[in-house]
N, C-alpha and C positions, 0 to 999 in steps of 0.2 A: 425374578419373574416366575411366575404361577402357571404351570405345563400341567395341560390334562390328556391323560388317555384313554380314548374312548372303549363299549365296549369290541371293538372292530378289530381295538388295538392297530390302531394306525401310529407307526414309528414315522417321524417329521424329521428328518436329517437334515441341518442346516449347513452350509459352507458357504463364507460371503468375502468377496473381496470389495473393496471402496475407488473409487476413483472421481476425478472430477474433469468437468468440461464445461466450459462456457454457453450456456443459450439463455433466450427467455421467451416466455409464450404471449407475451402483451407488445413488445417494440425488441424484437430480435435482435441480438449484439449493440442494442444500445452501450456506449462507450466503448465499446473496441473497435465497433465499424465505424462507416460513413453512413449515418439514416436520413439523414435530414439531405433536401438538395439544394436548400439555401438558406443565409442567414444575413439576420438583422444584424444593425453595426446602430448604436447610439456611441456619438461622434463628440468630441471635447466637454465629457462629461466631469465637471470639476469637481475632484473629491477631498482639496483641501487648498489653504495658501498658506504661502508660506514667506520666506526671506529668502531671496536670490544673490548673491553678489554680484553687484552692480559697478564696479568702479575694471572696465579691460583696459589691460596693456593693447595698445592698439595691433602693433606687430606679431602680437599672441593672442588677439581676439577669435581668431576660428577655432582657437585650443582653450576658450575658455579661461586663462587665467590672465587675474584680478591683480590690481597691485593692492595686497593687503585685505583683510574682511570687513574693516571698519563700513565698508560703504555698503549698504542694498537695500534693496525694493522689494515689496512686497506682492508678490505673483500670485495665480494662479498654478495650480496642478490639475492638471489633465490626465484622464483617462477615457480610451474607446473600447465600449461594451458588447461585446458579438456574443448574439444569442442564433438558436435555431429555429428558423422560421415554420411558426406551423405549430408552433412547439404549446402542448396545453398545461401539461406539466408546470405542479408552479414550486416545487422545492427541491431546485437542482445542485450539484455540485459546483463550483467556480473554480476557475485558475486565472492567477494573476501571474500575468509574463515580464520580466523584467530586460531590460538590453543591456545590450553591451558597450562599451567605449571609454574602458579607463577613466569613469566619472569625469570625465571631459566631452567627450562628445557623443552621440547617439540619439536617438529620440524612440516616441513609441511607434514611429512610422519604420521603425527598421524592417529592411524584408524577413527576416526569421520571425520577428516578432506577429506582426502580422499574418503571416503563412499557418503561422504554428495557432493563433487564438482563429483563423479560420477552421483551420481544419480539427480541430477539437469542439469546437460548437457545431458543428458539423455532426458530429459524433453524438451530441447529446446535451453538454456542458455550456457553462455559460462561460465566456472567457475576457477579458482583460488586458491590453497591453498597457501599460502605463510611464508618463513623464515622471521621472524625478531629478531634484536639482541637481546642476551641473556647476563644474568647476574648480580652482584653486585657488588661495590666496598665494601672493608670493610676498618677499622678502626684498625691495628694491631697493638700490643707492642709483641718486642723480647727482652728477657735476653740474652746474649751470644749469637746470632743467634737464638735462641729458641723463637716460638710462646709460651706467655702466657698468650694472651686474643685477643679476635676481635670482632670487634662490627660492624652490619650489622645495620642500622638507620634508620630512616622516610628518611633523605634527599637522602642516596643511593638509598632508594625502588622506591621516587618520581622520581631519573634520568634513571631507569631503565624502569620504564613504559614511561619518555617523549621521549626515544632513540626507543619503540617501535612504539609511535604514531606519531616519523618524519619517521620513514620507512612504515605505514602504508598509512600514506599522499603520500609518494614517489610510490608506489605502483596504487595508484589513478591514478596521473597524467600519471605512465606508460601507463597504457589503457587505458587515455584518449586520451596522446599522439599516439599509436599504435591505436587505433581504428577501422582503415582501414585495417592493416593488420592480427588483428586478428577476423573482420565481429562482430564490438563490437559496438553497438550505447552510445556514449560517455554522453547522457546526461542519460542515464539508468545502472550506476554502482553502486552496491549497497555492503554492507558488513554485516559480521557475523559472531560475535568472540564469544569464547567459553571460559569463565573463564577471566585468564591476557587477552585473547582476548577479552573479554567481556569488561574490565575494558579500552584497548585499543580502542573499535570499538567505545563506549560512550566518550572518550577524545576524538578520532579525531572527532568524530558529534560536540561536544559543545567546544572546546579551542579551537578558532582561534584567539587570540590576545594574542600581550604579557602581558599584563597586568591580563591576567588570567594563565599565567604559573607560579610553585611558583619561589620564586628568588635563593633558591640553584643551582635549573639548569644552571643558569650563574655563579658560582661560579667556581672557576678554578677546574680543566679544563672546563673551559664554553661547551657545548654544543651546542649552535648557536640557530638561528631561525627554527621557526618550518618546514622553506621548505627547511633547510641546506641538506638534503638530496635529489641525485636522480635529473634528469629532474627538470629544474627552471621551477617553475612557484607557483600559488597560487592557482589554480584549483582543490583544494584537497577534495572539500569534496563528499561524498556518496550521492546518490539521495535517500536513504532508509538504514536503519542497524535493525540489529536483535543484542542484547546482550542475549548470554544464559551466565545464572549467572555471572554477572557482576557488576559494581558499576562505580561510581563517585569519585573524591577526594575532590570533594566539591560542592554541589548543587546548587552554585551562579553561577554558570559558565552556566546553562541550559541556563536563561533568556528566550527571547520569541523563541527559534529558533522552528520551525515548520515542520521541514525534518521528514517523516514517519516513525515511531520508532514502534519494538515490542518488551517487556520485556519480558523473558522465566527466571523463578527462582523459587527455591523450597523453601517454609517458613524456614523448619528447617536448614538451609544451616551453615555448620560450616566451610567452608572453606572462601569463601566471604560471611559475614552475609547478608541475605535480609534485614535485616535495618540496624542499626547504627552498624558499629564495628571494627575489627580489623582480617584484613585476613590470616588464618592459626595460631591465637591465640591458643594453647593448643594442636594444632596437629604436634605443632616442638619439634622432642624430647630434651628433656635439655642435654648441653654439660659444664663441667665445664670449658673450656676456650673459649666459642663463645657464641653469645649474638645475637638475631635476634628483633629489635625492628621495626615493620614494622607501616606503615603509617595508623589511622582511614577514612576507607572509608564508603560511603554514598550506599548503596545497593539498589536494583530492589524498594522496597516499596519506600524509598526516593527520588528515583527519579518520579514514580508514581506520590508518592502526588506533587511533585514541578510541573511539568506536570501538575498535574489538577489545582492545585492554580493559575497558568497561562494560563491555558481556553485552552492549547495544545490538541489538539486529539492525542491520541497514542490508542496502544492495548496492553493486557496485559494480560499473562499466568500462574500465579501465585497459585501453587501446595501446600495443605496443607499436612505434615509430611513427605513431598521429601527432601534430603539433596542435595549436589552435586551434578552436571553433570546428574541427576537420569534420565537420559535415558539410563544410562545402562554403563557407559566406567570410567576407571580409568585413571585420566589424556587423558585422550585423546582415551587408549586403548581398544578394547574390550577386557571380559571374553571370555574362552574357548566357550560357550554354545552364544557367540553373545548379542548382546543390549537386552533391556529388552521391554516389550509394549509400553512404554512412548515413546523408536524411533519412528514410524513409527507417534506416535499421535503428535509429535515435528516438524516433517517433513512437514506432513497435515499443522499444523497452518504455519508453513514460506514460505509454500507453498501457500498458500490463503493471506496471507500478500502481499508477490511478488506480485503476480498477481493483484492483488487490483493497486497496484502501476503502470502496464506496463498498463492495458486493458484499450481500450477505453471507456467513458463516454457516453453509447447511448441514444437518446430517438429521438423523431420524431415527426411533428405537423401537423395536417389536416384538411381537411373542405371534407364535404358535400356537392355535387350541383345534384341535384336527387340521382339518383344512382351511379355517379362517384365521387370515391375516391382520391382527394387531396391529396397527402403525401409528407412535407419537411422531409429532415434528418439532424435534429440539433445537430448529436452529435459531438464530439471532431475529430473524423477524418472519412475521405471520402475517404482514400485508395482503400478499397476494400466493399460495398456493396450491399446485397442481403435480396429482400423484397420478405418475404410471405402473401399471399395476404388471406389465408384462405380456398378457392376455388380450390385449384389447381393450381394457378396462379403464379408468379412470377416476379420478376423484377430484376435487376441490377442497375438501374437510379438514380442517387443522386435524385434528387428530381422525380414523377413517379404521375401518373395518373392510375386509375385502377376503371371498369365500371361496377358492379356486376347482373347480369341474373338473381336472387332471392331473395328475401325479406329472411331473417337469421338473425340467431347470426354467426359473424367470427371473429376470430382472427387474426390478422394484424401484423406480426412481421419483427421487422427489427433488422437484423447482422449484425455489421459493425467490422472490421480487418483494425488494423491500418499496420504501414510499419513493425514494428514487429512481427506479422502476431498473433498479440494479441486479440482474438476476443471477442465479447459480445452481448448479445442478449437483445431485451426488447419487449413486446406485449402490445398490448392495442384489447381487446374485443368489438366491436361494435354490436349493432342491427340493423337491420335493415327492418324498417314494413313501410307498403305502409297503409296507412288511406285512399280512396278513399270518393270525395263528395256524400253525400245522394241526389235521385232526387228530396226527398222531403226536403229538406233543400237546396236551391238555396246562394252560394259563393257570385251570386249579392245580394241578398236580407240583408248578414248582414254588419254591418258595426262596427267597433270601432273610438272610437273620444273620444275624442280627441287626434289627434298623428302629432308630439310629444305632449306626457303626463307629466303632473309631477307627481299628487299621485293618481290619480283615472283613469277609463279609465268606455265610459259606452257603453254596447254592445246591438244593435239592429238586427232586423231582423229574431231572432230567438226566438221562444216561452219556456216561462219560465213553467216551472225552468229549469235551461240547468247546466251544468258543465262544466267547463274551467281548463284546464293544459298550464302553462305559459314556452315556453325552451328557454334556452338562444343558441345561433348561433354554439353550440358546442354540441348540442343533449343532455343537462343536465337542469333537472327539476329543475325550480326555485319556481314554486307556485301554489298550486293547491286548487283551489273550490269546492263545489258539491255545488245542490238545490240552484241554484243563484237565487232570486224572482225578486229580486230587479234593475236588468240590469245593476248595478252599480258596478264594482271590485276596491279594495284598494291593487295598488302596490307601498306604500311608500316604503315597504320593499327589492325591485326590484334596481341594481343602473344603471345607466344610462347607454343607449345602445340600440339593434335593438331586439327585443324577436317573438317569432311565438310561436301563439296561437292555442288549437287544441277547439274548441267549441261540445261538445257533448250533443243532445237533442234527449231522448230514445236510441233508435238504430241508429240513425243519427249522422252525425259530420261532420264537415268542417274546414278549416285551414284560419287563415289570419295574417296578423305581423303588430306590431306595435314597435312605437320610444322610450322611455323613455328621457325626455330632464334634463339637469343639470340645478338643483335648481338655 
């Protein structure tokens, strides 16, 4: 940066800290508050069909399972669309909610589900609960027509959750697809499954090849590729996911993938272990002729450490002596009496998650030339910004000029809102002190030399002992003297560059700059 000194010789001393805080000057805390006071709901909105198994064991029909996969029907998948009413905004972020229920049962009416895509369209977002297949094949022997055993396996539970995460993928692509018509900006769709949702929202992040599917799923009836489902394409994955209590089927499947992830799980969790185990082990009641051997899955800690063993950034919310769901809902539902504390404090975190993700990256760079203030804006977008200048002052100018009437401390802050109308704020403090020459200290009378320097620099003109403060062209202290006798300063320490010098001798002082040249 290029520092001038006038002839007034006004010294600019800069000293700036950074810090950040949430606002915006077009729709205030859009996506962390509640702005909106109501919202549209588009209702059994179909965003793909698919194959259901069709063939229930009668006595296991409320649990969904099948004798066998040979048999199904071709359905319907549903989805309901909560937007914010009022809302003119047409390229917003989405989330897509997924439930809970042991891929057995649940739907997209579950209360968590619902609560949570209200009150985030509420906020700003367009949101999503969605249907995906349900169910298991089983394994039957009949005597005479008569059931006298069935067996529920790892490979049924495995095709059960990959039948959920090709409708989850199909799901993606619809709002990618629809984007324009439902004011959804496509590359900001994000997800958040709760339980089999959880276990779902983490397969569709990390399986994208076949070669990480297991190989039962092609086993007849094969199941197809992962985008057999729904709108072609491959464009399936999340820009961000949330798992609350969730898992893995297998921690090799992470690798380096880097999509912004946050784990929400409770230590004690007996339903999906937080580490190594086996889901809903000991909480199935025994039946003397059915058998439920479900798949070992890899839990929130598992996935954590693989994650850090891979240098991944994630976040991670991990509650000690919480078992399931422990914000408060069974399967999905609330108690009479509503969620418990932990909603509102679940919400906050994937609320500041989100947002992390959509809001722009501000910061801004400037110089000094007397009293006029220089200010670029480097941050990630230029939509819409608004500079305060400290003073009273203000701006709108991507880049802006700003001339200040008194010597202060101000604060310089700039807001930038991108097309999402995502906002974010950053400051930087400056000083500002005018040093005026003494008459008894004459600007002509000193001199420094050699300039450019390399490790010494020797100062004339002015009566010893004097003090020197050395700044670099950004108003930041590099080096400072007292009782120089000697006229001589040592800036090996100094790296190469232009520096201004402030010479103080008693009550007197004067300013002059020199070069630093490379060794």
């Amino acid at each position: 940066m290029k520092k001038y000194i006038g002839n007034s010789k006004i010294l600019i001393l800069i000293s700036f800290f950074t810090f950040l805080y949430f606002s915006a000057f077009s729709q205030p805390f859009r996506y962390t508050k509640t702005i909106f006071e109501e919202v549209d709901t588009l209702k059994e909105v179909e965003y793909a069909s698919a194959e259901w198994l069709n063939n229930p064991i009668s006595f296991l029909s409320v649990y969904n399972i099948h004798d066998g996969e040979n048999i199904t029907e071709t359905r319907p998948l549903y989805m309901d669309i909560f937007m914010p009413k009022t809302d003119t905004l047409t390229k917003r972020p989405a989330i897509i909610f997924s439930h809970s229920g042991a891929f057995l049962i649940g739907s997209r009416y579950n209360d968590d589900m619902i609560a949570m895509c209200d009150s985030f369209a509420r906020k700003g977002f367009v949101t999503a609960t969605i249907d995906y297949r349900l169910g298991m094949g089983a394994t039957v022997s009949r005597i005479l027509g008569l059931i006298v055993s069935l067996s529920v396996d790892e490979e049924n539970a495995y095709r059960a959750a990959y039948r959920s995460v090709q409708d989850s993928r199909a799901a993606i692509r619809f709002l990618k697809y629809n984007a324009n018509e439902f004011g959804i900006d496509s590359s900001k769709i994000f997800m958040i499954g709760s339980s089999a949702g959880g276990i779902q929202t983490l397969s569709t992040l990390y399986i994208n090849s076949e070669s990480e599917i297991p190989e039962g799923v092609f086993a007849s009836p094969s199941l197809g590729g992962l985008d057999m489902v729904g709108i072609e394409g491959s464009n399936s994955m999340p820009a961000a996911a949330v798992s609350l209590w969730g898992a893995v089927l297998d921690t090799k499947v992470i690798e380096d993938n880097n999509t912004p992830l946050l784990l929400i799980h409770g230590k004690d969790d007996e339903i999906v272990p937080f580490r190594k185990g086996i889901p809903l082990e000991g909480n199935i009641p025994e039946n003397p002729i059915a058998s439920f051997n479900m798949s070992e899955t890899y839990g929130s800690f598992c996935v954590d450490t693989a994650l850090n063993n891979r240098g991944v950034v994630h976040e991670t919310y991990f509650v000690k002596g919480k078992n399931h769901e422990f914000y408060g809902v069974d399967t999905g539902e609330f108690p009479p009496e509503g969620p418990n504390e932990y909603w509102d404090t679940i919400q906050h975190k994937m609320t500041d998650f989100l947002f992390d993700q959509i809001c722009p990256a501000v910061d801004f760079d400037y110089e000094i030339n007397g009293r006029t203030l220089i200010a670029s804006n480097k941050s990630t977008s230029d939509h819409s910004v608004f500079w305060d200048f400290g003073d009273g002052n203000t701006s709108t100018e991507v880049q802006t000029e700003h001339s200040y009437e008194m010597d202060g401390e101000y604060t310089v802050s700039l807001t930038v809102c991108n097309e999402n109308l995502a906002c974010d704020t950053t400051s930087k403090t400056i000083n500002i002190i005018t040093v005026h020459n003494s008459p008894d200290l004459k600007i002509s009378d000193v001199t420094i030399y050699p300039t450019p320097a390399l490790n010494k620099i020797n100062v004339t003109g002015v009566p010893v002992p004097f003090d020197i403060n050395i700044y670099n062209l950004t108003g930041q202290l590099q080096l400072s003297k007292t009782n120089i006798s000697t006229r001589q300063v040592d800036i090996t320490s100094l790296t190469p560059g232009i520096y201004i010098t402030e010479i103080k001798n008693k009550n007197t002082s004067t300013v002059c700059k020199f070069t630093k040249q490379r060794p």
